[in-house]
N, C-alpha and C positions, 0 to 999 in steps of 0.2 A: 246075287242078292243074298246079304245075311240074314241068318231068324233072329231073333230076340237072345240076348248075352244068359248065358244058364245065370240064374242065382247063384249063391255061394252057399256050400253048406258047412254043418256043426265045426268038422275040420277047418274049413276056410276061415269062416269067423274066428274059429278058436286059432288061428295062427297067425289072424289078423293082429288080433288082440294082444298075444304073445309080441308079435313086433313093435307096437307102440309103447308096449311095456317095457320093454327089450329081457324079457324073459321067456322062460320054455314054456311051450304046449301045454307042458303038465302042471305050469304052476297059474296058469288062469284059471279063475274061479266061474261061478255059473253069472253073478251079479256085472253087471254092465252099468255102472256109475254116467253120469249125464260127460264127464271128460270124453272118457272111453267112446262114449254113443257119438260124440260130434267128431270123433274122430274116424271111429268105424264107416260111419255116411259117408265121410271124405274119402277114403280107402276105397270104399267100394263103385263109388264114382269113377276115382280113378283110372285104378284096375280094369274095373268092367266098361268103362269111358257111356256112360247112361247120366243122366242128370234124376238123380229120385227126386219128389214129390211128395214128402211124408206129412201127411197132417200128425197133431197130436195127438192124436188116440193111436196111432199107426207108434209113435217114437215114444209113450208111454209103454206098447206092450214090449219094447224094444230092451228091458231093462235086464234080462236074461240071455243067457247064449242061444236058448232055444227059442225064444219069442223073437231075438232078432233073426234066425232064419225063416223065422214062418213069413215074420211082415215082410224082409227081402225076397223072398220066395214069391209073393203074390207081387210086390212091387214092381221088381223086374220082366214082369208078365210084364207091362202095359209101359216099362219105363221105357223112352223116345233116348236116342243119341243124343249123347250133350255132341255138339256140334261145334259149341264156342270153346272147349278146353283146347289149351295149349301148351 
């Protein structure tokens, strides 16, 4: 039996970020635009194969590098296996 998938931290997001961008690490900024966030949730589904559950106060604090680790951080405590991805 598996635990809970770790969150992703500052690194991870910021490399997430660099990939959808298609640029380096170092050229991501702290600001996380509404594109960026719908695409980060999707990424992070992915990868960590969990289905998040974000209300909008949860994806408003989401709009920095470090508020989306904090929200992913608490989220993937409680997030359930997506089950249905393919």
């Amino acid at each position: 039996m598996s635990g809970p998938a770790l969150a992703p931290g500052r690194e991870d997001v910021i490399a997430l970020l660099a990939e959808q961008g298609e640029c380096a690490p170092e050229a991501v900024g702290e600001r996380i635009d509404s594109l960026q966030l719908a695409w980060l949730v999707h990424a992070v589904e992915e990868r960590y194969g969990v289905r998040l559950d974000l209300d909008d106060d949860e994806l408003e604090a989401m709009d920095t590098v470090e508020g989306a680790v904090a929200v992913l951080g608490t989220a993937m405590t409680g997030a359930a296996p997506d089950r249905g991805a393919t």
